[in-house]
N, CA, C, O and CB atoms as a CASP TS submission, in Angstrom:
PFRMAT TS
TARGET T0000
AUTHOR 0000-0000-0000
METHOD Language model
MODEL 1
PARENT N/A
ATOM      1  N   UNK     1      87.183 118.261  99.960  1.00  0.00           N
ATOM      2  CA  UNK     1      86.355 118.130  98.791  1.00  0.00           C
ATOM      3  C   UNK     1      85.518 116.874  98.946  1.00  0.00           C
ATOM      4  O   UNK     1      85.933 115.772  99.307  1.00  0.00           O
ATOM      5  CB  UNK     1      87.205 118.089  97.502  1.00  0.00           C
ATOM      6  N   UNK     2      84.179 117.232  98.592  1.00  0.00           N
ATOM      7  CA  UNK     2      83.661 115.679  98.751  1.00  0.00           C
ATOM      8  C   UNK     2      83.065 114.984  97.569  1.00  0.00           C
ATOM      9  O   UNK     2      82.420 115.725  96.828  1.00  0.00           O
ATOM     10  CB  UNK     2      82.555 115.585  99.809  1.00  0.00           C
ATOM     11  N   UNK     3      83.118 114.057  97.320  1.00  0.00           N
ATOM     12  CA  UNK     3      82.470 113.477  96.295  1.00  0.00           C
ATOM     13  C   UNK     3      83.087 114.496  94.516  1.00  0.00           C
ATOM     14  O   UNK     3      82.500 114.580  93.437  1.00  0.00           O
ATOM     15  CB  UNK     3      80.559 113.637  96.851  1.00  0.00           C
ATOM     16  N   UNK     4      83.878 114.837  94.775  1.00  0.00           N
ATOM     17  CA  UNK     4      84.128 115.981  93.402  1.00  0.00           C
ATOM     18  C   UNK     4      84.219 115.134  92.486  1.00  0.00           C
ATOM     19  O   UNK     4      83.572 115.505  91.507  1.00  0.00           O
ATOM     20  CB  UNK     4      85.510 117.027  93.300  1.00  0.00           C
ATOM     21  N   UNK     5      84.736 114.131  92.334  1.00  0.00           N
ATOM     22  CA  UNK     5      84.589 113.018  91.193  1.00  0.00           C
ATOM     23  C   UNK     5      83.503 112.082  91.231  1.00  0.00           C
ATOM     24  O   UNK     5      83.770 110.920  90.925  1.00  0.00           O
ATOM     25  CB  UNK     5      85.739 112.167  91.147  1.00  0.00           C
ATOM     26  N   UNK     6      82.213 112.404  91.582  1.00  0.00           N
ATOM     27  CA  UNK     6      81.230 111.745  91.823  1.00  0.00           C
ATOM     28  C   UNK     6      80.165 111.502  90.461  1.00  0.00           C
ATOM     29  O   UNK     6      79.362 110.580  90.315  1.00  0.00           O
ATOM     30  CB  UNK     6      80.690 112.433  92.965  1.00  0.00           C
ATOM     31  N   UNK     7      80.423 112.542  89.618  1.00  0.00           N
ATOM     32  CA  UNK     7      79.391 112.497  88.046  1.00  0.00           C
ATOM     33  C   UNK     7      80.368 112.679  86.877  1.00  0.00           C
ATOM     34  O   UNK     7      79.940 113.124  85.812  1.00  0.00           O
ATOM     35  CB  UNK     7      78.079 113.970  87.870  1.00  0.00           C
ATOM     36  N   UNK     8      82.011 112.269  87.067  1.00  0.00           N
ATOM     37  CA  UNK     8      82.662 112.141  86.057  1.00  0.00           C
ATOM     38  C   UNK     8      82.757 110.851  85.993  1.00  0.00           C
ATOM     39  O   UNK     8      82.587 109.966  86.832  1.00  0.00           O
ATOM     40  CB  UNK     8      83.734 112.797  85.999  1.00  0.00           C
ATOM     41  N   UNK     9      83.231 110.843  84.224  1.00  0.00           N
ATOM     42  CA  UNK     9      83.422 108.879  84.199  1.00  0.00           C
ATOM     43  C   UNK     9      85.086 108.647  84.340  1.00  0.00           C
ATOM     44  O   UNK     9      85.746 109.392  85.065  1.00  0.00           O
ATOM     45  CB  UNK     9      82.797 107.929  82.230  1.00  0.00           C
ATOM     46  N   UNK    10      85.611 107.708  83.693  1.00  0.00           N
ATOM     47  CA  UNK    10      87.108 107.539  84.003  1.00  0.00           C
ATOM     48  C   UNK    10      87.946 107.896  83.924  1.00  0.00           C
ATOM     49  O   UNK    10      88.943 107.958  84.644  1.00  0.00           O
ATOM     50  CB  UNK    10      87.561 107.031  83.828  1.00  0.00           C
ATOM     51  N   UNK    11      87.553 108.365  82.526  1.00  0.00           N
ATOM     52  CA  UNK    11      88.712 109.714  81.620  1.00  0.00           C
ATOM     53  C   UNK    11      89.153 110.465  82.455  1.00  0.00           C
ATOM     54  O   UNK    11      90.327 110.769  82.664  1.00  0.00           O
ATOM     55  CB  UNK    11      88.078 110.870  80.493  1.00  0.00           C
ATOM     56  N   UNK    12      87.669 110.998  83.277  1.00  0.00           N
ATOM     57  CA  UNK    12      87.727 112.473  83.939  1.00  0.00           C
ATOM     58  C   UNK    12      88.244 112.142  85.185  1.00  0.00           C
ATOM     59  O   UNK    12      89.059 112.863  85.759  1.00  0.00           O
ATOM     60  CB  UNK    12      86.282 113.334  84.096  1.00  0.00           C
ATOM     61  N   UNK    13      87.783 110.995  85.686  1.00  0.00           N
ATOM     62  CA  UNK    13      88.491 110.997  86.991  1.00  0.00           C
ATOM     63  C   UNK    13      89.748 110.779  87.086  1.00  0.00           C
ATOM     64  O   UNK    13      90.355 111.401  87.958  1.00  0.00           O
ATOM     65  CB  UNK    13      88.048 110.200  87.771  1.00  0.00           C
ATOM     66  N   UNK    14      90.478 109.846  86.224  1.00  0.00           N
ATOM     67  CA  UNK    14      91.645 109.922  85.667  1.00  0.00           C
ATOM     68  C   UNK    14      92.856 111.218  85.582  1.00  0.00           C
ATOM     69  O   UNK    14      94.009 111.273  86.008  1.00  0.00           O
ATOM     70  CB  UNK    14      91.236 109.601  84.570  1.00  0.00           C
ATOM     71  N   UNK    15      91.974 112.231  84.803  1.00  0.00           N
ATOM     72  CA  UNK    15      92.927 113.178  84.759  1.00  0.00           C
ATOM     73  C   UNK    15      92.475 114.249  86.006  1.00  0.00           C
ATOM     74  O   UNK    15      93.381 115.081  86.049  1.00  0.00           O
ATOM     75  CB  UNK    15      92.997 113.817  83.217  1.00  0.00           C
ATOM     76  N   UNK    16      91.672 114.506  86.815  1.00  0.00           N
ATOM     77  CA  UNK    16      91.393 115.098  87.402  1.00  0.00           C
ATOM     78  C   UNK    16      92.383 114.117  88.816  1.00  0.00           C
ATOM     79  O   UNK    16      92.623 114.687  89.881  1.00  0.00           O
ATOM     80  CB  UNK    16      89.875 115.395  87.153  1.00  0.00           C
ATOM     81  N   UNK    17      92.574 113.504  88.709  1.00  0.00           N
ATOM     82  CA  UNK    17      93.704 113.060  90.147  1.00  0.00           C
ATOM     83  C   UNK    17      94.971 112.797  89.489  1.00  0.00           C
ATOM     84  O   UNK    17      95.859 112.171  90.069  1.00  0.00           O
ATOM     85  CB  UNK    17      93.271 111.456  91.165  1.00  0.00           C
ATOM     86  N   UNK    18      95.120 113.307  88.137  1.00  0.00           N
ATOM     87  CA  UNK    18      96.728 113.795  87.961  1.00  0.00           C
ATOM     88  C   UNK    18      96.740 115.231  87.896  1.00  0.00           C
ATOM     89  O   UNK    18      97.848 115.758  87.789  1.00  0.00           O
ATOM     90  CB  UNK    18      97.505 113.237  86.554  1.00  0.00           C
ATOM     91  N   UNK    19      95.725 115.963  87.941  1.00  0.00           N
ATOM     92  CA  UNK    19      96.172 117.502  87.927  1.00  0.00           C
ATOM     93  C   UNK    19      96.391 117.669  89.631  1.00  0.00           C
ATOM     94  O   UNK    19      97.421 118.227  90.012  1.00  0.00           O
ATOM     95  CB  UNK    19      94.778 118.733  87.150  1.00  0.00           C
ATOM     96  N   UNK    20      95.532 117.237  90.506  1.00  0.00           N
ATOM     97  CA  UNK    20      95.533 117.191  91.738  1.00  0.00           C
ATOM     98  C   UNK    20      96.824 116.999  92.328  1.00  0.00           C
ATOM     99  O   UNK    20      97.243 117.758  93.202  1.00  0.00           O
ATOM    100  CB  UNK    20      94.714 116.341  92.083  1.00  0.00           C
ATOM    101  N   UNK    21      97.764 115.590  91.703  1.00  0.00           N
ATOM    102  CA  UNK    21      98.783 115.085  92.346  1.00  0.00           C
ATOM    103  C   UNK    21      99.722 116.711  91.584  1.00  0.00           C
ATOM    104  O   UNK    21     100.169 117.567  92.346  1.00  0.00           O
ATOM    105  CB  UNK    21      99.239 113.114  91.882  1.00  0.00           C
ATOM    106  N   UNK    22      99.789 116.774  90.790  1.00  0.00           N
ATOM    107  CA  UNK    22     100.534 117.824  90.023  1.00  0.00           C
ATOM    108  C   UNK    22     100.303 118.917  90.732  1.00  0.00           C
ATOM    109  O   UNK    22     101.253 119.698  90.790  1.00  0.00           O
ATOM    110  CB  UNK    22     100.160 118.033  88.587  1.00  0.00           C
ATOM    111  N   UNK    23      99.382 119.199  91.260  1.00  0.00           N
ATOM    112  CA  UNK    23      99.526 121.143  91.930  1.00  0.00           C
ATOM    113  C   UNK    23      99.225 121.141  93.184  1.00  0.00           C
ATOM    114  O   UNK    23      98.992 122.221  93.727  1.00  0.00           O
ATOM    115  CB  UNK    23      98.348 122.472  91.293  1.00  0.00           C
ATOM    116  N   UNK    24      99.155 119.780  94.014  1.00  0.00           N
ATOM    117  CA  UNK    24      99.398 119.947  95.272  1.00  0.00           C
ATOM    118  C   UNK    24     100.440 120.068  95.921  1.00  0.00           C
ATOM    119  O   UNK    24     100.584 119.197  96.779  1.00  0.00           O
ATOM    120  CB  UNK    24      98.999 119.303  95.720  1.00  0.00           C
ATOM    121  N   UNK    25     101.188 120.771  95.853  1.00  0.00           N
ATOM    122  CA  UNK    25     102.467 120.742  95.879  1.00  0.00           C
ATOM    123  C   UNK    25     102.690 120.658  97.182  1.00  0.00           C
ATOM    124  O   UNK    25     102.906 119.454  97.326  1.00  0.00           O
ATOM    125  CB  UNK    25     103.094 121.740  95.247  1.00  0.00           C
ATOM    126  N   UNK    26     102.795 121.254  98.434  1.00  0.00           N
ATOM    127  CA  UNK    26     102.583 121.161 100.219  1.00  0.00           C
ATOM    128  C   UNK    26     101.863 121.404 100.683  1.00  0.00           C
ATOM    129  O   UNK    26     101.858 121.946 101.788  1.00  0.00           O
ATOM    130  CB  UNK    26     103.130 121.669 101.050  1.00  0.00           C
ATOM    131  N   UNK    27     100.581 120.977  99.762  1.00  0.00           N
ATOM    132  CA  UNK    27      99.061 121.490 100.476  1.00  0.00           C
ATOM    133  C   UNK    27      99.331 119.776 101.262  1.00  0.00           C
ATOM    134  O   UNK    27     100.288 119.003 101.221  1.00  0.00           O
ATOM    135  CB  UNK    27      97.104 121.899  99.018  1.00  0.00           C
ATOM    136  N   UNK    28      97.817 119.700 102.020  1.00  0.00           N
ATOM    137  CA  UNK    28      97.097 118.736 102.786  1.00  0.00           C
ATOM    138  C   UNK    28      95.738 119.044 101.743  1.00  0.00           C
ATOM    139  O   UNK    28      95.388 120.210 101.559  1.00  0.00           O
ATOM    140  CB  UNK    28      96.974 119.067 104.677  1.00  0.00           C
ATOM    141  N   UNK    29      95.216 118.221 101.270  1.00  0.00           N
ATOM    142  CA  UNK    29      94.067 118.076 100.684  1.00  0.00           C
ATOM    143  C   UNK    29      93.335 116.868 101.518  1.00  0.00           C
ATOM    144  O   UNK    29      93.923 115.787 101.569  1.00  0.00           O
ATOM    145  CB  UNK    29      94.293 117.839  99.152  1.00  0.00           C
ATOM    146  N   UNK    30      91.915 117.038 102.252  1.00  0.00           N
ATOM    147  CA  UNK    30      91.241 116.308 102.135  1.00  0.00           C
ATOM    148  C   UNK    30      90.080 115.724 101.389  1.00  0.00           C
ATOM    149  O   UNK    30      89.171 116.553 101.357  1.00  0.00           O
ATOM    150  CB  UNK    30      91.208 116.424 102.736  1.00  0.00           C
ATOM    151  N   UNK    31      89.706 114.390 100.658  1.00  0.00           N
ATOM    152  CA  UNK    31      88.769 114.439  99.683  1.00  0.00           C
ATOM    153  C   UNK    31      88.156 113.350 100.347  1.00  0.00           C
ATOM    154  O   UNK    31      88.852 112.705 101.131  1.00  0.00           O
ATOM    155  CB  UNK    31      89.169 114.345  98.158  1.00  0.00           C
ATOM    156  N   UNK    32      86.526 112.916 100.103  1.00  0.00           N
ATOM    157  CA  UNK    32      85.841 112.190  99.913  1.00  0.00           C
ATOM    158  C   UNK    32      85.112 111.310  98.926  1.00  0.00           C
ATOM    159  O   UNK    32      84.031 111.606  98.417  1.00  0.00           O
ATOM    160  CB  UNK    32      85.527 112.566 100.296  1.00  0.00           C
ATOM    161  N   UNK    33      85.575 110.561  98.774  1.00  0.00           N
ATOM    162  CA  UNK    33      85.202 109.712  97.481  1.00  0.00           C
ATOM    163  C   UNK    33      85.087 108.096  97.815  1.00  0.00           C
ATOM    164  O   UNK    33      85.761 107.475  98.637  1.00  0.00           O
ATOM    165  CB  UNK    33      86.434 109.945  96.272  1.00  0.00           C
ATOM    166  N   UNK    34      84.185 107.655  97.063  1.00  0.00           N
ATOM    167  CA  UNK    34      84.150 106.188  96.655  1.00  0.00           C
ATOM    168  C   UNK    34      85.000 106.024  95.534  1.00  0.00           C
ATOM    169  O   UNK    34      85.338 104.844  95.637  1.00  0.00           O
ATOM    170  CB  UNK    34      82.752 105.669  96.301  1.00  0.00           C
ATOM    171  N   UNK    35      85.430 106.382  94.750  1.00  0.00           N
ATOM    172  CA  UNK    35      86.101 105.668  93.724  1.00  0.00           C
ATOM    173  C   UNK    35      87.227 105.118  94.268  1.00  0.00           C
ATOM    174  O   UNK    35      87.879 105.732  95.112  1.00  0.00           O
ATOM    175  CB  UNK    35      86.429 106.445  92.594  1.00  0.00           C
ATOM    176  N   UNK    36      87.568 103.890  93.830  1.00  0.00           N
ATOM    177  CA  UNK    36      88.243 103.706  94.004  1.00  0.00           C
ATOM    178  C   UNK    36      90.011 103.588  93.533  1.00  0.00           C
ATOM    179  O   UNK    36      90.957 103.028  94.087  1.00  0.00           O
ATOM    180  CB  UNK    36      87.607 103.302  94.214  1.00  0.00           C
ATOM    181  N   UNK    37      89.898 104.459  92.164  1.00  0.00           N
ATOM    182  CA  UNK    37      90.623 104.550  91.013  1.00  0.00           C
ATOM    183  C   UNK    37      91.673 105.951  92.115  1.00  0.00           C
ATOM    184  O   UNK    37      92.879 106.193  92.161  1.00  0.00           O
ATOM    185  CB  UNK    37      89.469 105.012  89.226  1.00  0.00           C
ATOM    186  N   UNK    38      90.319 106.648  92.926  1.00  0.00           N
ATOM    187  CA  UNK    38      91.022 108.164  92.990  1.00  0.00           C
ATOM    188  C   UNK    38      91.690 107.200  94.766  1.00  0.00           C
ATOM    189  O   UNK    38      92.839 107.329  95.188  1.00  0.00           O
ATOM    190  CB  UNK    38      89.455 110.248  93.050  1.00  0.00           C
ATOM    191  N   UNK    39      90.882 106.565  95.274  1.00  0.00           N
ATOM    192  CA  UNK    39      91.683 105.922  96.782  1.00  0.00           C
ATOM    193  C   UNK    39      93.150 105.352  96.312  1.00  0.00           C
ATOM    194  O   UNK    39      94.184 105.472  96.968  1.00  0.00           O
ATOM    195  CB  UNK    39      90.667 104.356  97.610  1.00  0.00           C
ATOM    196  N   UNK    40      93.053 104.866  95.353  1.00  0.00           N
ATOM    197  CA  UNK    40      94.443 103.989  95.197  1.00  0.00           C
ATOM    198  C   UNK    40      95.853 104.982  94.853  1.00  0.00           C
ATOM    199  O   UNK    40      97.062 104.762  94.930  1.00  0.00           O
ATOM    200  CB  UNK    40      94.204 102.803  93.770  1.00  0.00           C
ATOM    201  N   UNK    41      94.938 106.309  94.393  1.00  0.00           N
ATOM    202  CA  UNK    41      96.714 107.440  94.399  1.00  0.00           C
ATOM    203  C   UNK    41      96.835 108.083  95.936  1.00  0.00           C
ATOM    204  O   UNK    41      97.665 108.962  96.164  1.00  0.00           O
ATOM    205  CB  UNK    41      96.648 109.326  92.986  1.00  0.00           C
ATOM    206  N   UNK    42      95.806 107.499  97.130  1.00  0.00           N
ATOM    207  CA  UNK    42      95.897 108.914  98.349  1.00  0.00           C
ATOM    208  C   UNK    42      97.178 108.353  99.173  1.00  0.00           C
ATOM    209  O   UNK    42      97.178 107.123  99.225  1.00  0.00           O
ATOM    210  CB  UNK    42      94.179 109.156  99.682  1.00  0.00           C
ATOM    211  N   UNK    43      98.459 109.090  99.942  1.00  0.00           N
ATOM    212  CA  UNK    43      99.148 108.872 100.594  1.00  0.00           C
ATOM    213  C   UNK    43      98.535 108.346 102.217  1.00  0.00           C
ATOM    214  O   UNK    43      99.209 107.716 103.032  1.00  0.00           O
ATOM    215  CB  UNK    43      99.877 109.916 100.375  1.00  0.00           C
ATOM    216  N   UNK    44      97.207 108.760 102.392  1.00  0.00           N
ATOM    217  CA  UNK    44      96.831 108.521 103.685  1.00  0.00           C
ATOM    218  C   UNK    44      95.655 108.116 103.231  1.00  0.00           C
ATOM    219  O   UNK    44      95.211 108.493 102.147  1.00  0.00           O
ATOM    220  CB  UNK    44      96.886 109.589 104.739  1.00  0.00           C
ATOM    221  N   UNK    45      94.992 107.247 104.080  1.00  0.00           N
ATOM    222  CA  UNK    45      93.679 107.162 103.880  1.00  0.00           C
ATOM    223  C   UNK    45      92.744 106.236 105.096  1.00  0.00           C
ATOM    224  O   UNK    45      92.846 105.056 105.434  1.00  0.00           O
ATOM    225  CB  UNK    45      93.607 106.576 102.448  1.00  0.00           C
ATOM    226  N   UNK    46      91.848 107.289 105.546  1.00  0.00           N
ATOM    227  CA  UNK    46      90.902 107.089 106.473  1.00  0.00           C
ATOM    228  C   UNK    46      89.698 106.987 106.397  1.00  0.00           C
ATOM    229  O   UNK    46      89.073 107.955 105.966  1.00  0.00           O
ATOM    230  CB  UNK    46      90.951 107.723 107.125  1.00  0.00           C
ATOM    231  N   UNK    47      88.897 105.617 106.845  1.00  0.00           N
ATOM    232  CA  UNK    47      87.784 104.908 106.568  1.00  0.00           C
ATOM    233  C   UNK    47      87.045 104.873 107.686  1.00  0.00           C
ATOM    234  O   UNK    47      87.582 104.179 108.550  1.00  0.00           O
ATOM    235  CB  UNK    47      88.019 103.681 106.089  1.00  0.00           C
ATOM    236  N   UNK    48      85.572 105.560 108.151  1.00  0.00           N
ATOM    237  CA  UNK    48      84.723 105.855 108.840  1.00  0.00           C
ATOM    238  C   UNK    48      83.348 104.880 108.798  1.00  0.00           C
ATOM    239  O   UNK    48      82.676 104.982 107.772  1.00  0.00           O
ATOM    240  CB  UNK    48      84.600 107.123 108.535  1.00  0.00           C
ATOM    241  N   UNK    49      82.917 104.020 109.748  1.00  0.00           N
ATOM    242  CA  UNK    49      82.083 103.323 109.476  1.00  0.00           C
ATOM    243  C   UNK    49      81.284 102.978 110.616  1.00  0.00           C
ATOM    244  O   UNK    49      81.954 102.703 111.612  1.00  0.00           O
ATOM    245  CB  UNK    49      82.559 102.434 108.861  1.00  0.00           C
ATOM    246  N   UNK    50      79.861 102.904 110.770  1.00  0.00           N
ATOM    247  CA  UNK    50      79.306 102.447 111.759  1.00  0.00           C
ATOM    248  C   UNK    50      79.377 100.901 112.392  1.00  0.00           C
ATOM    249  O   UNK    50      79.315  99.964 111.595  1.00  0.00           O
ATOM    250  CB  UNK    50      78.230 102.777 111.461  1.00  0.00           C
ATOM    251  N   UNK    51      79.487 100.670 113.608  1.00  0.00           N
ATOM    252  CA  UNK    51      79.556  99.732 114.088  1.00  0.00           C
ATOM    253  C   UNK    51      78.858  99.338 115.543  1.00  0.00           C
ATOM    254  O   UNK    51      79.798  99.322 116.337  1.00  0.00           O
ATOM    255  CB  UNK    51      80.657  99.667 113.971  1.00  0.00           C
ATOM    256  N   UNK    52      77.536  98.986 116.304  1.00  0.00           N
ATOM    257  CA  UNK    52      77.143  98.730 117.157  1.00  0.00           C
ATOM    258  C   UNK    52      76.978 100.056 117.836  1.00  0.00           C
ATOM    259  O   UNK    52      77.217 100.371 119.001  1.00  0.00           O
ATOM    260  CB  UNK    52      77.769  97.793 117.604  1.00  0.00           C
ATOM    261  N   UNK    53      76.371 100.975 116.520  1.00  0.00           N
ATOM    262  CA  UNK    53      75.921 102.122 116.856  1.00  0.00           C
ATOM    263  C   UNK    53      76.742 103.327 117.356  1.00  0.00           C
ATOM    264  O   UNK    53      76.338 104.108 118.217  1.00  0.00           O
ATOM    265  CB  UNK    53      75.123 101.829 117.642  1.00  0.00           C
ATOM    266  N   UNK    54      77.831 103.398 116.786  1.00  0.00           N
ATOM    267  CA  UNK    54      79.009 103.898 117.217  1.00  0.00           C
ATOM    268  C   UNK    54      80.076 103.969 115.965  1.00  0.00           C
ATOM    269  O   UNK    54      80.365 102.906 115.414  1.00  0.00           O
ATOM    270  CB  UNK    54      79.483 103.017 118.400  1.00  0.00           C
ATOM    271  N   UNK    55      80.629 105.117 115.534  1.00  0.00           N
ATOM    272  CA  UNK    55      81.791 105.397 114.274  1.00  0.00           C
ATOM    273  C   UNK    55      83.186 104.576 114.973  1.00  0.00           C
ATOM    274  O   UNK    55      83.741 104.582 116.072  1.00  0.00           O
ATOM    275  CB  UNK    55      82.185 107.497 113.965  1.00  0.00           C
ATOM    276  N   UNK    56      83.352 104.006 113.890  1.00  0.00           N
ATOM    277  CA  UNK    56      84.570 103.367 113.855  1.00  0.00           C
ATOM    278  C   UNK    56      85.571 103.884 112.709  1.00  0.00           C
ATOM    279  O   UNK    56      85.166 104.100 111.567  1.00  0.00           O
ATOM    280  CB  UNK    56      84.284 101.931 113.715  1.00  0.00           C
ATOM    281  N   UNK    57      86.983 104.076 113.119  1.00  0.00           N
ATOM    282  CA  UNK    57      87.754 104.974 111.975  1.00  0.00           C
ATOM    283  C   UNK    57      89.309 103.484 111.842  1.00  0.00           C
ATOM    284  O   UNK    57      89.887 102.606 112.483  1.00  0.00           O
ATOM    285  CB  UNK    57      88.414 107.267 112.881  1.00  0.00           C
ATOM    286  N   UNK    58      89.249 104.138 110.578  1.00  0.00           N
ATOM    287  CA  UNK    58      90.441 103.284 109.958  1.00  0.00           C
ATOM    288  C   UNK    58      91.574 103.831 109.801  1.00  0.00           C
ATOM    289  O   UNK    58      91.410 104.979 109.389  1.00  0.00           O
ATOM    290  CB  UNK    58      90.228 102.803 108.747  1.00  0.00           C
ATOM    291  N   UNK    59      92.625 103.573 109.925  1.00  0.00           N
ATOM    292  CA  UNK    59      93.785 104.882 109.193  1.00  0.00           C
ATOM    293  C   UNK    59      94.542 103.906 108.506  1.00  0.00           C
ATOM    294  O   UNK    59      94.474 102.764 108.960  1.00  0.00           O
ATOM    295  CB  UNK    59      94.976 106.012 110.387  1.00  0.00           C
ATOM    296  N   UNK    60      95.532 104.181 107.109  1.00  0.00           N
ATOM    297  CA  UNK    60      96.213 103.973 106.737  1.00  0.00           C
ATOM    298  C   UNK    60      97.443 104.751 106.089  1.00  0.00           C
ATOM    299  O   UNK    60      97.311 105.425 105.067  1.00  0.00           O
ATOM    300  CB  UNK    60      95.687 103.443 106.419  1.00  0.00           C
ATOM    301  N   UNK    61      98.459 104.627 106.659  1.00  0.00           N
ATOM    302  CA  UNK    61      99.840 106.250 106.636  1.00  0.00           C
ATOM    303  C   UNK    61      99.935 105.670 105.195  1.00  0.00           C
ATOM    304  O   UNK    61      99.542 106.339 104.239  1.00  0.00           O
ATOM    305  CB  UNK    61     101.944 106.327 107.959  1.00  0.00           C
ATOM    306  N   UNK    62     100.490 104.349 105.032  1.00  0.00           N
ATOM    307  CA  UNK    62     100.975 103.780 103.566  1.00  0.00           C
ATOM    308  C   UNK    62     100.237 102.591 102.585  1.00  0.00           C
ATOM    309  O   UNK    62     100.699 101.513 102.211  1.00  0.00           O
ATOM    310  CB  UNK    62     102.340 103.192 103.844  1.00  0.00           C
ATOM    311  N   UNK    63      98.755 103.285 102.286  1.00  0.00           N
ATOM    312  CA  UNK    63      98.240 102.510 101.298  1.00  0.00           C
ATOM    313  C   UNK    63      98.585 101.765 100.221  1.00  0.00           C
ATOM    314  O   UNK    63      97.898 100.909  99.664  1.00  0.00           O
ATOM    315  CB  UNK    63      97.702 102.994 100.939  1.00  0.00           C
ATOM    316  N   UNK    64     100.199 102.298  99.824  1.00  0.00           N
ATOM    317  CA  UNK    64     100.598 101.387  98.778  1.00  0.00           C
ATOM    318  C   UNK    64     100.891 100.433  98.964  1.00  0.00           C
ATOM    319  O   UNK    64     101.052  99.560  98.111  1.00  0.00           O
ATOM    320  CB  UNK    64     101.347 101.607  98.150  1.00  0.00           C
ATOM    321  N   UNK    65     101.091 100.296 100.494  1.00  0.00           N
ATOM    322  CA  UNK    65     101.743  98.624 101.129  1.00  0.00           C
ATOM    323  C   UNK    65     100.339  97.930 101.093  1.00  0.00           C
ATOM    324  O   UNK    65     100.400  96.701 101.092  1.00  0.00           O
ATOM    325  CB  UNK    65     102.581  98.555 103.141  1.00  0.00           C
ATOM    326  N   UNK    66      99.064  98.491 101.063  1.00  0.00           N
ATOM    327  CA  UNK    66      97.659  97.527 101.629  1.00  0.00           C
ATOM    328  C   UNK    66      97.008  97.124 100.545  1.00  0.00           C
ATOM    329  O   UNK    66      96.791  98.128  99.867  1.00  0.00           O
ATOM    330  CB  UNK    66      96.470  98.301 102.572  1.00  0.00           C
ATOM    331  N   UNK    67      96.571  96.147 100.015  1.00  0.00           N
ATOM    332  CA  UNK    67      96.005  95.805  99.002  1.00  0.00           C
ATOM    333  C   UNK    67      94.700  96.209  99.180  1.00  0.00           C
ATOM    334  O   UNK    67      94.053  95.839 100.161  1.00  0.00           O
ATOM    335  CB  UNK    67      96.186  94.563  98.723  1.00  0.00           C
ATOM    336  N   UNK    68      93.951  97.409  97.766  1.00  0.00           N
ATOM    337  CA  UNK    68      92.398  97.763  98.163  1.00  0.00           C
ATOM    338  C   UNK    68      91.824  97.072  98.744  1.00  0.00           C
ATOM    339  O   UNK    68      91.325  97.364  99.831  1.00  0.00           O
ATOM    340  CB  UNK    68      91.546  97.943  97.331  1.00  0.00           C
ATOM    341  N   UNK    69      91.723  95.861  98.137  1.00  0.00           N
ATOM    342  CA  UNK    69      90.349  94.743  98.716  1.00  0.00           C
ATOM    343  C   UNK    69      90.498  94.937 100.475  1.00  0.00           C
ATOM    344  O   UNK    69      89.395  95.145 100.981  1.00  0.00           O
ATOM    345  CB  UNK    69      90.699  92.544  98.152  1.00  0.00           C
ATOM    346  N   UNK    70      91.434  94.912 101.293  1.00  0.00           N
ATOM    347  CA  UNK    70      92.048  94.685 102.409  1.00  0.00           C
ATOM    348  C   UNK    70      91.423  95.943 103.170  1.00  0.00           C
ATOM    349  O   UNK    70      90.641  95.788 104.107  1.00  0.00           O
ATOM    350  CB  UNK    70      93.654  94.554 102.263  1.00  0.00           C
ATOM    351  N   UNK    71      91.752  96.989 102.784  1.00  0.00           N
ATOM    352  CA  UNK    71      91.223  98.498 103.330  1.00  0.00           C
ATOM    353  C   UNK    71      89.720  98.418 102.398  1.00  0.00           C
ATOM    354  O   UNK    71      89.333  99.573 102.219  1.00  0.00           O
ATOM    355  CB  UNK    71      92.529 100.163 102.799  1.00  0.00           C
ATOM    356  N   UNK    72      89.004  97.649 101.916  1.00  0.00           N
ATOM    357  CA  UNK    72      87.684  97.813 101.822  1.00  0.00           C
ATOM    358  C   UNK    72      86.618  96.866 102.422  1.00  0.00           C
ATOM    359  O   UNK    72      85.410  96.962 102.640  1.00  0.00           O
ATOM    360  CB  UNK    72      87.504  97.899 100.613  1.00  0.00           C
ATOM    361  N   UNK    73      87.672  95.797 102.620  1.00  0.00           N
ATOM    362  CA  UNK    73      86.698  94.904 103.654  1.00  0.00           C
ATOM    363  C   UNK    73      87.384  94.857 104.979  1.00  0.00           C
ATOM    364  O   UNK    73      87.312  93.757 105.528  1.00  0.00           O
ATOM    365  CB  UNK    73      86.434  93.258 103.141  1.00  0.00           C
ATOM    366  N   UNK    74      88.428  96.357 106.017  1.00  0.00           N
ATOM    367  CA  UNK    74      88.371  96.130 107.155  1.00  0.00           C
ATOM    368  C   UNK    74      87.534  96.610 107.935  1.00  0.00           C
ATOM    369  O   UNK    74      87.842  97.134 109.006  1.00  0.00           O
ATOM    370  CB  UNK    74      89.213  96.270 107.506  1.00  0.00           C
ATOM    371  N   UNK    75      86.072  96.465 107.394  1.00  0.00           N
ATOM    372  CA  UNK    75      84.796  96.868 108.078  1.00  0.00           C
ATOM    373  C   UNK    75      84.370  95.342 109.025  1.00  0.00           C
ATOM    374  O   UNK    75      83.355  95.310 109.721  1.00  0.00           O
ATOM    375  CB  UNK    75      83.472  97.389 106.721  1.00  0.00           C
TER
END
């Protein structure tokens, strides 16, 4: 999914990543988003960024151990 929470405000994004956590039950969902409200519930999370003309990727298995700021400035 990309950007699906991209023209809701908080409320919505809010409850729209508790229905998500609620009925994903053994799916794999991948989403794309800037918010950062919806990054801080993902179990994994991978960060893609250019660098000297060339993609550079981030991974993180356990975001709850990384403080946002940390996974937003390891560019």
């Amino acid at each position: 999914m990309e950007e699906l929470g991209a023209h809701l405000d908080a409320q919505n994004i809010e409850r729209l990543s508790k229905l998500m956590i609620e009925r994903y039950g053994r799916s794999q969902i991948l989403m794309v988003t800037l918010k950062d409200t919806t990054v801080a519930k993902a179990t994994q999370i991978f960060g893609i960024y250019p660098k000297s003309g060339q993609s550079q990727i981030v991974h993180y298995k356990n975001p709850e151990n990384v403080p946002l700021a940390q996974i937003k400035t390891s560019q």
